[in-house]
C-alpha positions as CSV (number, residue, x, y, z in Angstrom):
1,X,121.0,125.8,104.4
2,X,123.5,123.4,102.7
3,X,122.9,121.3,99.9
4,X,123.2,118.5,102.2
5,X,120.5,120.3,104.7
6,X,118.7,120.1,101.0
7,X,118.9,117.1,100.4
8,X,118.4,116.0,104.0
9,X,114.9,118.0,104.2
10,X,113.7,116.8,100.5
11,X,114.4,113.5,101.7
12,X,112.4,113.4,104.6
13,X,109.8,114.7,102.5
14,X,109.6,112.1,100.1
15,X,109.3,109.3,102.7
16,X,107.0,110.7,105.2
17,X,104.4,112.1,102.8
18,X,105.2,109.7,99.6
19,X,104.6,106.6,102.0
20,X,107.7,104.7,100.7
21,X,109.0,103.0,103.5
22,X,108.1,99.7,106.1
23,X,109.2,98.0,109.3
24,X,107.0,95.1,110.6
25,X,105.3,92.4,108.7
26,X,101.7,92.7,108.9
27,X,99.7,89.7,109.9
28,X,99.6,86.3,108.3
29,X,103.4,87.0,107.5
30,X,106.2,84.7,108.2
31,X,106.9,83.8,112.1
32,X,108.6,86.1,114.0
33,X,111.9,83.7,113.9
34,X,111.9,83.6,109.9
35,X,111.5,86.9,109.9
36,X,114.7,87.2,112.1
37,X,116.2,84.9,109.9
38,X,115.5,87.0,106.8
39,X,116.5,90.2,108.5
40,X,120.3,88.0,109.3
41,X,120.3,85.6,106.9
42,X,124.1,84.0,108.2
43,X,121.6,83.4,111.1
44,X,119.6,80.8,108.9
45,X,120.6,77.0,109.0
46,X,121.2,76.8,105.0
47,X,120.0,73.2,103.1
48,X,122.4,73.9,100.7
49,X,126.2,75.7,100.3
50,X,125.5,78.9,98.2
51,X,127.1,78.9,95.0
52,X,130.1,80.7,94.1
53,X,129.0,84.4,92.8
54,X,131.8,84.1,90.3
55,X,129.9,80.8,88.9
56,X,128.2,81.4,85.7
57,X,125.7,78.3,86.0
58,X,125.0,79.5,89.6
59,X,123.9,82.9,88.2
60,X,121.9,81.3,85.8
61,X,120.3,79.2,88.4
62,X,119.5,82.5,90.9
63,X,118.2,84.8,87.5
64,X,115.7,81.8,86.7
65,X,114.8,82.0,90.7
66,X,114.1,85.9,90.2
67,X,112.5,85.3,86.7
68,X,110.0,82.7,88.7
69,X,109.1,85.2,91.4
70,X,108.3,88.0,88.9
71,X,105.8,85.9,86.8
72,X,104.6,85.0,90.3
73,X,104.0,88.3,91.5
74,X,102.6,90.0,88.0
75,X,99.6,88.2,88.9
76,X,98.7,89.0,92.5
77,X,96.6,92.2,92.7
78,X,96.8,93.2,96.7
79,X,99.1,92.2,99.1
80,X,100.5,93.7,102.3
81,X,104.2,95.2,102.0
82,X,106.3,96.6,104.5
83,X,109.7,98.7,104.0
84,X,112.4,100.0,106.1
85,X,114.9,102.4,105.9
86,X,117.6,103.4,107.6
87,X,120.4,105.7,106.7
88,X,123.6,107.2,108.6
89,X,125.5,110.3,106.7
90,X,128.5,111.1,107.8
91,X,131.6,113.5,107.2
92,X,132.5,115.7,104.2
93,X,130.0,118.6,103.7
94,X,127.1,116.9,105.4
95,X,126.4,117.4,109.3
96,X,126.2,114.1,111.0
97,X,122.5,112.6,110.5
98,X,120.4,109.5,111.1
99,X,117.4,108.9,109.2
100,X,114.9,105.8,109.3
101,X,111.5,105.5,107.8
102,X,109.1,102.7,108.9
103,X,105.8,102.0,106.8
104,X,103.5,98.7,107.2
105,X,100.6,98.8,105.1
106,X,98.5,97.5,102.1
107,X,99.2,97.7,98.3
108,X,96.4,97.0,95.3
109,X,97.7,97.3,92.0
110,X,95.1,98.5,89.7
111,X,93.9,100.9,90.3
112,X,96.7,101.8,92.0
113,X,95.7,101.9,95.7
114,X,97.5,102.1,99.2
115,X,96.9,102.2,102.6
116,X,100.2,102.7,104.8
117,X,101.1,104.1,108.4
118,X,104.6,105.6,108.1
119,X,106.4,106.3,110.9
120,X,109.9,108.3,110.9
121,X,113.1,109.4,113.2
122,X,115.2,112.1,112.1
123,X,118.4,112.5,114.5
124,X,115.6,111.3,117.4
125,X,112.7,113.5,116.7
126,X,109.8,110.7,115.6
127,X,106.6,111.6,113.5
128,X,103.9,109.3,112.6
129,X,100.9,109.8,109.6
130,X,98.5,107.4,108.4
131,X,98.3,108.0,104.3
132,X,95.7,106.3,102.2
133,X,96.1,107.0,98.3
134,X,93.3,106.0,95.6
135,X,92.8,107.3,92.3
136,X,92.5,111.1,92.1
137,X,93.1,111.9,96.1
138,X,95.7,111.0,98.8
139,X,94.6,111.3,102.9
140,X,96.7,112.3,105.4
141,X,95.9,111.4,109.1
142,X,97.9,113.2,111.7
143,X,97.5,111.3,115.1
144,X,98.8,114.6,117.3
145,X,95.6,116.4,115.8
146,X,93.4,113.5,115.3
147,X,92.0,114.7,111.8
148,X,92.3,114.0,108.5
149,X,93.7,116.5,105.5
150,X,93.4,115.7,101.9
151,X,95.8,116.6,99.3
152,X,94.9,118.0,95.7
153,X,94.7,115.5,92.9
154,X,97.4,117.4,91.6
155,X,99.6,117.1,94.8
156,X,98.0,112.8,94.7
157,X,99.4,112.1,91.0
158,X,103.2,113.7,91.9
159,X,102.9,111.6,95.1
160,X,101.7,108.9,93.1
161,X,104.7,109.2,91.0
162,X,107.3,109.1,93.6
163,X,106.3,105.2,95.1
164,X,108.7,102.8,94.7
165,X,108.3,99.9,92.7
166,X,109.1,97.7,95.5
167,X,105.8,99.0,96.9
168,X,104.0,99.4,93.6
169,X,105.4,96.7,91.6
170,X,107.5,94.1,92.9
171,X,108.2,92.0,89.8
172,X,109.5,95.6,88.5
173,X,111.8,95.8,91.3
174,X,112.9,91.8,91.3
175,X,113.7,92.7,87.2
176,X,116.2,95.4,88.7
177,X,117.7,92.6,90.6
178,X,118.0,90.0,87.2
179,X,120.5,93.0,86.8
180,X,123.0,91.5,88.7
181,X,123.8,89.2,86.7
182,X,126.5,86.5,87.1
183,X,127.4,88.2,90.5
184,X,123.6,86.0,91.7
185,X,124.2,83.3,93.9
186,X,121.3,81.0,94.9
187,X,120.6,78.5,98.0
188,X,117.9,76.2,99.5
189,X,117.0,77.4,102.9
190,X,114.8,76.5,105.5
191,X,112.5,75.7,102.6
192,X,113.3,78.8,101.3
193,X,115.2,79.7,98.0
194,X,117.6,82.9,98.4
195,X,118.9,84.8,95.6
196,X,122.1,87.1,96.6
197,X,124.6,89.0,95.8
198,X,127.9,90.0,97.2
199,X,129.9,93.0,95.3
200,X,130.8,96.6,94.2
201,X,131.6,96.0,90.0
202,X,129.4,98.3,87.7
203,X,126.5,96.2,88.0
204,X,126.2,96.9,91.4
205,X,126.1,100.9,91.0
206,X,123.5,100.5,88.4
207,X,121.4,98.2,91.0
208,X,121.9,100.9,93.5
209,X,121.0,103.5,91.9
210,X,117.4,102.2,91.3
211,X,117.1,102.4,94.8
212,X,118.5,105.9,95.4
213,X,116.1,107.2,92.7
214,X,113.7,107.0,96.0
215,X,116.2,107.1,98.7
216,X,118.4,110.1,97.8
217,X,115.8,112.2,95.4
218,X,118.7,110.9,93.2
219,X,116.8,112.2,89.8
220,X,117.1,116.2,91.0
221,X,120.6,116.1,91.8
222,X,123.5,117.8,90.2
223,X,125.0,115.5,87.7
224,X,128.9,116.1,89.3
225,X,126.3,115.1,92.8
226,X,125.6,111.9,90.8
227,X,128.6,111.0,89.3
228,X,130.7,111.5,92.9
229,X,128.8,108.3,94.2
230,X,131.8,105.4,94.5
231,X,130.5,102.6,95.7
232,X,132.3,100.5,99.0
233,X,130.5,97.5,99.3
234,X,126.4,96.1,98.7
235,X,125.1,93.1,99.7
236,X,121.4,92.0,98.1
237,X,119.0,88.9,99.2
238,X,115.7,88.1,98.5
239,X,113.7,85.1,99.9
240,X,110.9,83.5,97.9
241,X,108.8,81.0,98.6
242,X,110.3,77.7,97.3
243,X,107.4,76.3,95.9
244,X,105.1,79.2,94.9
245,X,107.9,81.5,94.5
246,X,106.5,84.2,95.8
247,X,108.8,87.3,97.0
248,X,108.9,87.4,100.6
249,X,111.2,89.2,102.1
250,X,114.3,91.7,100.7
251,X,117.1,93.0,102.1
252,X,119.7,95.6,100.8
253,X,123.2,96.8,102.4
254,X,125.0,99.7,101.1
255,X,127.7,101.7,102.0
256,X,128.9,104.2,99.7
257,X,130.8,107.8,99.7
258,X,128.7,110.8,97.7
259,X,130.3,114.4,97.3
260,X,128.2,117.1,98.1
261,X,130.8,120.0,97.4
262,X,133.4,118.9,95.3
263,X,136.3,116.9,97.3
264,X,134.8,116.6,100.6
265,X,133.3,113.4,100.2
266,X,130.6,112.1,102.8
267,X,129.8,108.7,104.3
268,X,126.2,107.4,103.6
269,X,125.6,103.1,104.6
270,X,122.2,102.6,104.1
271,X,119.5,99.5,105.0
272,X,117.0,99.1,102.8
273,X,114.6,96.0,103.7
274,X,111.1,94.9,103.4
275,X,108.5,92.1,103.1
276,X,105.8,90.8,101.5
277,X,102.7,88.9,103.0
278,X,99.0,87.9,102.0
279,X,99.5,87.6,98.8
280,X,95.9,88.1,97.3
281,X,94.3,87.6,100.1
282,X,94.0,91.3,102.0
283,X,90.8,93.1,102.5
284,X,89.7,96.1,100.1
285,X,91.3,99.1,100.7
286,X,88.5,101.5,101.8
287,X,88.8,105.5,102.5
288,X,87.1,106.0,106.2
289,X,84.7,108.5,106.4
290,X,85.8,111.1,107.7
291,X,88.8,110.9,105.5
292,X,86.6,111.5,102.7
293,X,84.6,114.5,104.5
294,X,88.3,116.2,105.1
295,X,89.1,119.7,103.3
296,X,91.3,120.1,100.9
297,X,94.8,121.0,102.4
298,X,95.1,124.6,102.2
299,X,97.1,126.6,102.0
300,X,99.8,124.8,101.0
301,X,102.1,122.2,101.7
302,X,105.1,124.6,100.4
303,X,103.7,128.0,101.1
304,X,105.9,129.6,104.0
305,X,103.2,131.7,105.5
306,X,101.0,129.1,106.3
307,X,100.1,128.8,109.9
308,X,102.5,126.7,111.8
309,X,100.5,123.8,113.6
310,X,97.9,124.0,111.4
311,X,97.2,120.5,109.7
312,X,96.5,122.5,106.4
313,X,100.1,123.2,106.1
314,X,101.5,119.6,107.2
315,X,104.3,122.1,109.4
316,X,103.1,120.9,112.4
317,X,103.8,117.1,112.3
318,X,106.6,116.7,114.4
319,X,110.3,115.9,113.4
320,X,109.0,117.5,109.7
321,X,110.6,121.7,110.2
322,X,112.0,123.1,107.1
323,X,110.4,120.5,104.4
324,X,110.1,123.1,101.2
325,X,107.3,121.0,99.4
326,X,106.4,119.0,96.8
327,X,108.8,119.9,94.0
328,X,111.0,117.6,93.0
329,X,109.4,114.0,93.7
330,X,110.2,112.4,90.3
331,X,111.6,109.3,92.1
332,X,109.7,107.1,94.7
C-alpha cells in the first residue's frame, strides 16, 4: 500500500470512528434558505459592502466580531453541531479519491460528552455508525448489525483526543480564526454579521493547518510530507448571530498541492463546513440501554485476525476495508 493508500485508510479512520465530521442542521437551526445562504454566501442579499481585506480598521472590526462570538460561546455548555467534509485528491503519487464525512449530532462540554451519527462515502461506498462518547467509554452502533459495541476506555481517551475543537470547543476554533488577521473582512447580512477572509499569505497556511491536524492526520506525517503543502487559494466565513453573537454557521474552502513522494505533487481541494444550533438548550445526552449492556469490543479494532463481519472487529462496516487501527489519532 502507498503512503497515500496510508494516509487515505488512516483518514477514514479518524472521521468514521473519531466522530469529527457533520452535514445537516439539527432542529431549531436556521431555515432551510439561511442555511443555503450560509452554505453560498454570494447567494445572500448583503446590508452592507464588505470591507476591503487589505483594510486594517476592517480587520479590526471582523477580530472584535470573532472576539464577541468566543466570549459568547465559552459560556454555552450543550449545543447541537454539525460538520461536513468533503475532500477530492488528485494526481502525483495518490490514486484519484473522493472522500466526505457527514455527522449531525450533540456536543456537552464538561464533562466532555457527544452524541453524533456519522455517515461516510469513500469513492461511492457509504457507511453509517451512531457514536456516543461520555467519560471513560465510547458506543458504537452499527445499523447493518443492529447492535451496539463498546470501546475500551483506553481506545475512548485516544478517540477523545482526536475531536476537533470545532466540535469540542468552538471559541477555540473561532481563536484559530483571530489568526487571520488584517486579511478579516466583516459585513452586516440578513441580520447577520460575517467575518471572512480571502487569501493564500502565511497566515493562511497556519489557519489551515489547524484544520488538517484533523483532516489529513497532519501531526503523524513526515515532516518533508508537511513541509511540501503550498497553498493555492482559502477562503473562510463565519456567521454569528448579530445580536447575541453566537457562531452559527462556518465554512472553509481550500485547495492546496501536498507531495507524497518527493516531486510528484498531488491535488487535494477540500470543504470543510458546519453549524451550530440550540445553543444551551439540547436535551441531556443519555447512553441507551442496550448501549451500556454491550461487550467490550474484542478483539481488536487493529488486530488482523479478527473475524471479518464481526462487530467486535469494526471490519465489517461497509466502505471501512484496510483501516489498521487506532494508532496515530493525536489530531481530531
Amino acid at each position: 500500500m502507498t503512503r497515500a493508500s496510508n494516509r487515505r485508510s488512516l483518514f477514514i479512520l479518524v472521521y468514521v470512528f473519531a466522530a469529527a465530521l457533520a452535514l445537516a442542521a439539527c432542529s431549531g437551526g436556521d431555515s432551510p434558505a439561511e442555511k443555503s445562504a450560509a452554505a453560498s454566501p454570494a447567494a445572500e442579499q448583503r446590508e452592507t459592502a464588505v470591507a476591503s481585506s487589505s483594510d486594517p480598521e476592517a480587520g479590526s472590526d471582523a477580530a472584535a466580531l470573532i472576539g464577541q462570538a468566543r466570549a459568547a460561546m465559552a459560556d454555552v455548555g450543550r449545543y447541537a453541531f454539525t460538520l461536513h467534509l468533503v475532500q477530492k485528491l488528485s494526481g502525483g503519487a495518490a490514486a484519484d479519491s473522493v472522500f466526505e464525512v457527514t455527522n449531525a449530532g450533540k456536543a456537552e462540554r464538561s464533562p466532555l460528552k457527544l452524541d453524533q451519527t456519522i455517515d461516510s462515502v469513500q469513492d461511492g461506498e457509504r457507511s453509517s455508525l451512531r457514536a456516543i462518547l461520555v467519560p471513560d467509554a465510547y458506543y458504537v452502533y452499527d445499523p447493518s448489525f443492529e447492535e451496539w459495541g463498546k470501546l475500551s476506555s483506553e481506545q475512548a481517551a485516544d478517540i477523545a483526543r482526536t475531536l476537533s475543537d470545532y466540535q469540542i470547543d468552538p471559541a477555540a476554533a473561532l481563536a484559530s480564526a483571530a489568526s487571520l488577521g488584517t486579511g478579516l473582512s466583516s459585513a452586516r447580512e440578513g441580520g447577520h454579521d460575517v467575518v471572512r477572509y480571502e487569501g493564500k499569505g502565511p497566515e493562511a497556511l497556519a489557519f489551515l493547518k489547524h484544520i488538517l491536524e484533523g483532516t489529513l492526520d497532519l501531526g503523524s506525517m513526515d515532516e518533508a510530507v508537511q513541509r511540501s503543502i503550498a497553498l493555492k487559494s482559502l477562503s473562510v466565513s463565519f456567521k454569528l448571530d448579530a445580536v447575541t453573537h453566537l457562531p452559527l454557521a462556518y465554512r472553509v474552502d481550500s485547495v492546496m498541492t501536498i507531495e507524497y513522494e518527493p516531486g510528484a505533487p498531488s491535488e487535494l481541494s477540500q470543504i470543510f463546513e458546519g453549524t451550530y444550533a440550540k445553543h444551551g438548550a439540547t436535551e441531556a445526552i443519555a447512553v441507551p440501554k442496550a448501549a451500556l449492556e454491550a461487550p467490550e469490543l474484542d478483539p481488536p479494532i487493529d488486530d488482523p485476525e479478527a473475524t471479518e463481519g464481526d462487530l467486535g472487529t469494526l471490519d465489517g462496516v461497509d466502505g471501512l476495508d484496510g483501516l489498521d487501527g487506532l494508532e496515530g489519532l493525536d489530531s481530531y
